[in-house]
C-alpha positions as CSV (number, residue, x, y, z in Angstrom):
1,X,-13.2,25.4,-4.3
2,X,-13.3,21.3,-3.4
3,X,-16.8,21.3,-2.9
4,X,-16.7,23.1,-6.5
5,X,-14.3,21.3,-7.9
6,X,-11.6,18.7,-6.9
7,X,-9.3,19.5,-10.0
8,X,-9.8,23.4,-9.8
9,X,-8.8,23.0,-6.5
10,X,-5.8,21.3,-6.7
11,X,-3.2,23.8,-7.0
12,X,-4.7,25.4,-4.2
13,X,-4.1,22.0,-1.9
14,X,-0.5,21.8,-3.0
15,X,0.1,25.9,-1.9
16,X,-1.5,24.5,1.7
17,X,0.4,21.4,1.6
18,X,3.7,23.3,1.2
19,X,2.9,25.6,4.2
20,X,1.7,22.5,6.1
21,X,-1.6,23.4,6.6
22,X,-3.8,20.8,8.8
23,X,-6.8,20.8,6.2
24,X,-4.7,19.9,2.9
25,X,-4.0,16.6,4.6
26,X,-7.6,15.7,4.7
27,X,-8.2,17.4,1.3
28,X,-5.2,15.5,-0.7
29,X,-6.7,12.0,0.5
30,X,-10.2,12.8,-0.4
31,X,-9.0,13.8,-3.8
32,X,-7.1,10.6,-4.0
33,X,-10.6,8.6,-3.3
34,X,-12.1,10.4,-6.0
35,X,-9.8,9.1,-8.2
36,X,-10.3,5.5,-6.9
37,X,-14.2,6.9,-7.1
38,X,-13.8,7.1,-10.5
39,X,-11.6,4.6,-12.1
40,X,-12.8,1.7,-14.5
41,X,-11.0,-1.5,-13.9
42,X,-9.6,-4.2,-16.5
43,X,-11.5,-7.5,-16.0
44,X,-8.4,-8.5,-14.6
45,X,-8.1,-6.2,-11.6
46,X,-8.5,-6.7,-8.4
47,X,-11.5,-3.6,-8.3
48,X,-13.3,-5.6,-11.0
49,X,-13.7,-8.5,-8.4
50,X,-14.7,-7.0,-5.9
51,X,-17.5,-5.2,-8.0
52,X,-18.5,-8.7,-9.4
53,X,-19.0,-9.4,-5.8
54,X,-20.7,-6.7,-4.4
55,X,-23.2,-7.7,-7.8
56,X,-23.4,-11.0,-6.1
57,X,-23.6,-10.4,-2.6
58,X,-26.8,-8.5,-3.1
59,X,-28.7,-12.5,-3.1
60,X,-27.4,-13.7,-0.3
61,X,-28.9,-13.5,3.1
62,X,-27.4,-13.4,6.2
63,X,-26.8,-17.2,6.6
64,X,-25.9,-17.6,2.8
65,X,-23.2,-14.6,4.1
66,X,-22.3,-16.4,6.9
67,X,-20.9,-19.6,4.8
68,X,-19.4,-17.0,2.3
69,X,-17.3,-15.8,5.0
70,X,-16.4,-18.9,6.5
71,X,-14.6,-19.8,3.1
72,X,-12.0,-16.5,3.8
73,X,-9.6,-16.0,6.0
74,X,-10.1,-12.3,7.1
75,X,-13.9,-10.5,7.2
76,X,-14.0,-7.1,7.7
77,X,-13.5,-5.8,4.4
78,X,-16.2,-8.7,3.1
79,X,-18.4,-7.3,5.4
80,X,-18.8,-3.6,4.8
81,X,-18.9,-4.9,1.3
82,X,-21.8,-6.9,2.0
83,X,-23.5,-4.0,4.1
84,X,-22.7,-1.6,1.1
85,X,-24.7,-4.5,-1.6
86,X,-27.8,-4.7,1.0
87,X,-28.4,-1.3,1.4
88,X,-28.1,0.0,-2.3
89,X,-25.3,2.1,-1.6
90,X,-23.0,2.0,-4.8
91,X,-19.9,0.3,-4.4
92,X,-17.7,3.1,-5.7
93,X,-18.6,5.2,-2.5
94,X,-16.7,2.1,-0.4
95,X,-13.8,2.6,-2.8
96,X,-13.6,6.2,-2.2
97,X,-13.8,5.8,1.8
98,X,-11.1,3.3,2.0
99,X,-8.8,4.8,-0.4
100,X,-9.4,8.4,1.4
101,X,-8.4,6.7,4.9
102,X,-5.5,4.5,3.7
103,X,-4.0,8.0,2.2
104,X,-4.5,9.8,5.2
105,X,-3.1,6.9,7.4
106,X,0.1,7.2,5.5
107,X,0.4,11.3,5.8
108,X,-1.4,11.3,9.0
109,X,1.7,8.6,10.2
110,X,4.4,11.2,8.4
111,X,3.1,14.1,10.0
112,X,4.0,12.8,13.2
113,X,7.6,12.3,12.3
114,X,7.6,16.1,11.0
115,X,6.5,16.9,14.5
116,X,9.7,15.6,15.7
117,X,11.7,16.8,13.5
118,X,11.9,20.8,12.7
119,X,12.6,20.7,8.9
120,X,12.5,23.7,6.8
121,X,9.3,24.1,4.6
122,X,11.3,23.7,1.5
123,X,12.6,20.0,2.9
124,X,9.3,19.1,4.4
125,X,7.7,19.3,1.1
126,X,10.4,17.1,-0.6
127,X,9.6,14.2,2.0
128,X,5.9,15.1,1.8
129,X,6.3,14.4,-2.0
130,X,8.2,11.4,-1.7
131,X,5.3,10.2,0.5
132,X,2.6,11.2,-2.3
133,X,4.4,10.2,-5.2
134,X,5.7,6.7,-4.2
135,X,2.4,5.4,-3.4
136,X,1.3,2.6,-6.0
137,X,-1.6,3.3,-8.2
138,X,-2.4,-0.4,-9.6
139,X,-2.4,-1.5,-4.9
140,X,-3.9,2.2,-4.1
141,X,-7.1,2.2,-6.5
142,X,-7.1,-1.1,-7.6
143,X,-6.3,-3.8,-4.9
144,X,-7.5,-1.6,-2.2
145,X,-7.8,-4.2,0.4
146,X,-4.3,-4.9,0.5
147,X,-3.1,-1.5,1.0
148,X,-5.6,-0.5,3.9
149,X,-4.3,-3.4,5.4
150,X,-1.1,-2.2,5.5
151,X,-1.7,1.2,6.8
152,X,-3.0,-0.6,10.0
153,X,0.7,-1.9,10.0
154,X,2.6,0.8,10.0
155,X,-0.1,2.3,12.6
156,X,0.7,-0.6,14.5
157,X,4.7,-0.5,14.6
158,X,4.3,3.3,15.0
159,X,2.0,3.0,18.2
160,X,4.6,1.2,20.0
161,X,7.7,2.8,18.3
162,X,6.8,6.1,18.9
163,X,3.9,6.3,21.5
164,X,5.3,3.5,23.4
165,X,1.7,2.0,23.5
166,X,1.8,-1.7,22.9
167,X,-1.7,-2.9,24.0
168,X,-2.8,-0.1,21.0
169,X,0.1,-1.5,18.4
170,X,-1.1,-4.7,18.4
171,X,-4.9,-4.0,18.1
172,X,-4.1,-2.2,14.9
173,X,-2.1,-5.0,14.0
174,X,-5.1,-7.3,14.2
175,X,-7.6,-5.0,12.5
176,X,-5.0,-4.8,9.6
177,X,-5.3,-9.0,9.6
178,X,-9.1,-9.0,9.7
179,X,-8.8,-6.5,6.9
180,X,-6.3,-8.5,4.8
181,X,-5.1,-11.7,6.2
182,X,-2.2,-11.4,4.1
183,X,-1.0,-8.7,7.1
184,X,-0.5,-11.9,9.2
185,X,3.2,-12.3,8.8
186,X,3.9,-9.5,10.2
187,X,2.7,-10.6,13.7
188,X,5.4,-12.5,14.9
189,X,7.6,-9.7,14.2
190,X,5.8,-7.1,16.6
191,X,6.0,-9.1,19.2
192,X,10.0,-9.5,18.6
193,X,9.5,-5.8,17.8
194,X,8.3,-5.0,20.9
195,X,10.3,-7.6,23.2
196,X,13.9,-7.0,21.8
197,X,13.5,-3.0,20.3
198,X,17.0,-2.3,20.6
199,X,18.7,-5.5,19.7
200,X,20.0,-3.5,16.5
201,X,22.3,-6.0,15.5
202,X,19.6,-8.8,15.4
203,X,17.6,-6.5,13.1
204,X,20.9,-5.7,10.8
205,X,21.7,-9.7,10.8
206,X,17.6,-10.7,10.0
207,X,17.9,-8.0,6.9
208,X,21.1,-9.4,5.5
209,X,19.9,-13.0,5.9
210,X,16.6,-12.3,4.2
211,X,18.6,-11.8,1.1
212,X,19.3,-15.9,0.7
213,X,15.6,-15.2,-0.3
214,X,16.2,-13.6,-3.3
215,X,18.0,-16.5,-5.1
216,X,15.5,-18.9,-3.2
217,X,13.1,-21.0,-5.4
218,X,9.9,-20.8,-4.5
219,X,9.5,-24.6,-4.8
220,X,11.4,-25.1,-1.7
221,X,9.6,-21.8,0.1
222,X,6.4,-23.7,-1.2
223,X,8.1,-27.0,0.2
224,X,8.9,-25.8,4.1
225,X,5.3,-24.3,4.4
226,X,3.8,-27.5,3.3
227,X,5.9,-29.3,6.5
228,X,4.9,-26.1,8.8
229,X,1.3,-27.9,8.5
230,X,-0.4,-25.0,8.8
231,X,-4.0,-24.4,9.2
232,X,-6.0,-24.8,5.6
233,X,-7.2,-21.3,5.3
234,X,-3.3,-20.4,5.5
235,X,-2.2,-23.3,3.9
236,X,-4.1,-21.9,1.1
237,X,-2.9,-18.6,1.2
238,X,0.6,-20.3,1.2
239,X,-0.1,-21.9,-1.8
240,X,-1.5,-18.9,-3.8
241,X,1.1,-16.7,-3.1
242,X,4.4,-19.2,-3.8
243,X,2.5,-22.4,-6.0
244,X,1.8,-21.3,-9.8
245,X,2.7,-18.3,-11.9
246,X,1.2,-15.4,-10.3
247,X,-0.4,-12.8,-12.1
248,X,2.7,-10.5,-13.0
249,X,5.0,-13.6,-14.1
250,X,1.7,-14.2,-16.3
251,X,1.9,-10.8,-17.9
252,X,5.4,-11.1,-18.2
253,X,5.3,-14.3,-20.1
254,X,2.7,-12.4,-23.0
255,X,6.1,-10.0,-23.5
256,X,4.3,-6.7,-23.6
257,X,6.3,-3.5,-23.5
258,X,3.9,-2.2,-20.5
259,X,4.5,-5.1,-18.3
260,X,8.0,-4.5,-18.6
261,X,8.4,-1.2,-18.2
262,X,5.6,-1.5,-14.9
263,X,8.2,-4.5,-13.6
264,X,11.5,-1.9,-14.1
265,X,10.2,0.4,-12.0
266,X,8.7,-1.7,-9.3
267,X,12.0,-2.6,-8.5
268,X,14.3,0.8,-9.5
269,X,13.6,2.2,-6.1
270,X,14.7,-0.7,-4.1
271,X,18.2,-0.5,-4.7
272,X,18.7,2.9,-4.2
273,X,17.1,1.7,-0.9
274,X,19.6,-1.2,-0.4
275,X,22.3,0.9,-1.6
276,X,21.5,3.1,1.2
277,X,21.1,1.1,4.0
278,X,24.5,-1.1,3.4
279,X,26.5,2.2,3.1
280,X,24.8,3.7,6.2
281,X,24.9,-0.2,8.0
282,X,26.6,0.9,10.9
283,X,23.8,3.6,12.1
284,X,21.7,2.3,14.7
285,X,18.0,3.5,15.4
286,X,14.7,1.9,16.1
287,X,13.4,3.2,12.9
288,X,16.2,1.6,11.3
289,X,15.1,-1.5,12.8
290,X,11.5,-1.3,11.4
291,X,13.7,-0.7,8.1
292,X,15.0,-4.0,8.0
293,X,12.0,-5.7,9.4
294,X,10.0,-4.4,6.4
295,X,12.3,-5.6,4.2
296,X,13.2,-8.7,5.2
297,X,9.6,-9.9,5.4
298,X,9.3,-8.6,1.3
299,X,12.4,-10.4,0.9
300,X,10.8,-13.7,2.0
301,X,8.5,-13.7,-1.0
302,X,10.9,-12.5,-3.9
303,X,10.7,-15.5,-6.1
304,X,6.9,-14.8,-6.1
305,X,6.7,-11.2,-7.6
306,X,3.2,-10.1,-7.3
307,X,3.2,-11.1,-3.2
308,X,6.5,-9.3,-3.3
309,X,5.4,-6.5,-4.6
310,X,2.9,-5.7,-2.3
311,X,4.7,-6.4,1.2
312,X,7.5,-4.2,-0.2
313,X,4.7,-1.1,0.0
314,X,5.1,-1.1,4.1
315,X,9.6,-1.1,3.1
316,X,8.9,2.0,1.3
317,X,6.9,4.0,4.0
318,X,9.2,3.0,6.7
319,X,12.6,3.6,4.5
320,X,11.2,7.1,3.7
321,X,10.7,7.9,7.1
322,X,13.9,6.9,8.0
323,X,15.3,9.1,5.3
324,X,13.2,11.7,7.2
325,X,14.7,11.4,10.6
326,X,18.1,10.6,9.7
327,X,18.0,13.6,7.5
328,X,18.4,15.7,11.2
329,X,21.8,14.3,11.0
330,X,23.1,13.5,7.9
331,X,21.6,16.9,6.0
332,X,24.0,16.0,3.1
333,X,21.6,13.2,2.3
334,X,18.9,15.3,0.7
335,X,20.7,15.0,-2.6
336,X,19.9,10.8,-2.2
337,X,16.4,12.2,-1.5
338,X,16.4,14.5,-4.1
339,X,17.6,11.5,-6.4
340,X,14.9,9.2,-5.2
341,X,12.6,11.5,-6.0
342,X,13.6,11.4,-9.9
343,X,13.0,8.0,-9.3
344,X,9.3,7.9,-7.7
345,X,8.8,10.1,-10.1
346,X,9.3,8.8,-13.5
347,X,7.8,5.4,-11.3
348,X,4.5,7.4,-11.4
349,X,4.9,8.6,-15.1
350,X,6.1,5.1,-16.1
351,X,2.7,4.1,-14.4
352,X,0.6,6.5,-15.4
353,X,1.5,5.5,-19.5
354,X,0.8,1.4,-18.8
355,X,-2.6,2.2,-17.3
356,X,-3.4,5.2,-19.9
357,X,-6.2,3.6,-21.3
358,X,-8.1,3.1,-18.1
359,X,-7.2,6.7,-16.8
360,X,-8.5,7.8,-20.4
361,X,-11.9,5.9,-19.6
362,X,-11.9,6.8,-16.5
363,X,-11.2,10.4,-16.2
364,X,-10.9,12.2,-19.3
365,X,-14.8,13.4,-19.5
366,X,-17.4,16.1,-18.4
367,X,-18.6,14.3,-15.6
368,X,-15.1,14.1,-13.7
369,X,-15.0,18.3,-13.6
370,X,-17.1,19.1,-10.8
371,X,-17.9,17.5,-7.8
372,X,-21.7,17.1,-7.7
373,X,-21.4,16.2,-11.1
374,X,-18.6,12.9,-10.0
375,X,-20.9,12.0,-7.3
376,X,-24.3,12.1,-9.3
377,X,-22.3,9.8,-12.4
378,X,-23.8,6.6,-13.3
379,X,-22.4,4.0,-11.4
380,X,-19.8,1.8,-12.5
381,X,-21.0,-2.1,-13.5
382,X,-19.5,-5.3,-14.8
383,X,-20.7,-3.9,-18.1
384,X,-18.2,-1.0,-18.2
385,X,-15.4,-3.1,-17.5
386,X,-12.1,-2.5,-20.1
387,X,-11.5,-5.7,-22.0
């Protein structure tokens, strides 16, 4: 029925998602990179660079590639990029690859938690939802760089959390950097991860202190990594993230209704989350460790929203997981995941209405019924771009 149709089969995923069937993993992340397949970016999107790119790339030989990369911080995204532009294979066929394997990283990464913990179908399918539903459209089919970045992360932490397997943690931890140098910062705290995993009160004291972030100016953030002289490739990244306006505090500034209501429910979740973990502060775990790690280093870049914003994706996955294990033994928190839930969801609804106009363009025609007929569409150029 997928090879028929990805939206006939979709009810047909969710029945084999409920019973936890192997293949509906695979299945739900390849529909999800049909949807990033599909989708028409604004000219301000992240996608709509990286397509003016690949456009560009196309000129350059290897050389000319060479001194294009030695202008970034990180290469291996540019690179399969520049493969895809050499060799004619449409760009939205990358898109779908990476935004099929970041989905599966992050279910393939819950399902081992559900290994090691015997829920009941009906409660698996609530934190399997959770999972699904939390995930950000505008990072997952837009800035997909960022967010396949990320997954490496959480592979990372998980490899040595879980597995025990260092050496293995902190290679994912450097393909996630290569991928996105952003992923960086979280480098230093592996290796504290991995020295001190049990100092839980360390872990509990860096998460409190992270929140002298949030009233934090980002002049003086922008101020003490100007005297860490840093390299200039990070330098620069520095000053990107934490020197001007960044792109949501522009949106914010034109005072539409959609940038509001996008902002609101960025941050709804999060204190439900905090809420949480000060009520619950006294618990000790190492999963409630990589909790606090994941939000402190989002914390760090508060005053600077859009670089907030993303670092607060790896928070999410490792809070939900620890709903998940804690569930074990504090069952009478399924009604806070029952209530997050309300909240992920009208996140994705709230969503889903500020980026109706590109889902409209995108998605709402003959071609995206069947699948021979998604794969055989015209590709997407510059030209088809949303205004």
């Amino acid at each position: 029925m997928f090879l028929l149709s990805p939206i006939l089969s979709l009810p047909l995923i969710l029945r084999d998602l409920y019973s936890n069937k192997n293949s509906s993993l695979i299945l739900i992340s390849l529909t999800f990179g049909i949807v990033s397949f599909l989708y028409i970016p604004r000219e301000s999107n992240d996608k709509a660079y990286y397509h003016l790119l690949y456009e560009n790339l196309s000129s350059l030989d290897i050389q000319g590639f060479f001194i294009f990369l030695s202008e970034k911080p990180d290469f291996l995204f540019y690179t399969l990029l520049y493969l895809f532009s050499k060799s004619g294979i449409p760009i939205q066929f990358l898109f779908l690859f990476i935004t099929a394997l970041t989905v599966w990283i992050w279910l393939f990464s819950f399902r081992k938690f559900t290994n090691h913990n015997n829920l009941k179908t009906k409660d698996y399918f609530i934190f399997l939802t959770l999972i699904l539903i939390s995930f950000s459209i505008d990072h997952l089919i837009s800035g997909v760089r960022n967010y396949l970045a990320f997954s490496f992360i959480l592979l990372g932490f998980l490899s040595s959390g879980i597995n025990n397997n260092k050496t293995k943690g902190l290679l994912y931890i450097i393909l996630a950097i290569a991928i996105h140098f952003s992923s960086i910062i979280f480098l230093p705290f592996y290796f504290i991860f991995i020295l001190f995993p049990k100092r839980y009160n360390f872990y509990k004291f860096l998460f409190i202190f992270s929140f002298i972030f949030i009233i934090t100016p980002r002049e003086l953030l922008l101020q003490f990594a100007d005297q860490l002289k840093l390299p200039s490739a990070i330098q620069n990244k520095a000053e990107s993230y934490l020197g001007e306006k960044d792109f949501i505090e522009n949106s914010l500034s034109i005072g539409n209704f959609n940038n509001y209501l996008k902002i609101f429910f960025y941050e709804l979740w999060t204190f439900f989350a905090w809420a949480y973990l000060f009520i619950t502060i006294n618990r000790k775990s190492i999963f409630r460790n990589l909790t606090y790690t994941s939000f402190a280093v989002s914390n760090l870049f508060y005053s600077a929203p859009d670089t907030y914003y993303r670092y607060i994706l790896v928070a999410q996955f490792f809070f939900l997981v620890l709903l998940l294990v804690e569930y074990d033994f504090y069952s009478k928190f399924l009604k806070f995941s029952k209530i997050l839930l309300v909240v992920f969801a009208l996140n994705l609804l709230g969503n889903i209405y500020v980026y109706r106009e590109q889902f409209i363009k995108s998605y709402f025609n003959i071609n995206s019924t069947t699948l021979i007929t998604i794969l055989l569409k015209e590709d997407i150029t510059s030209k088809d771009f949303i205004k």
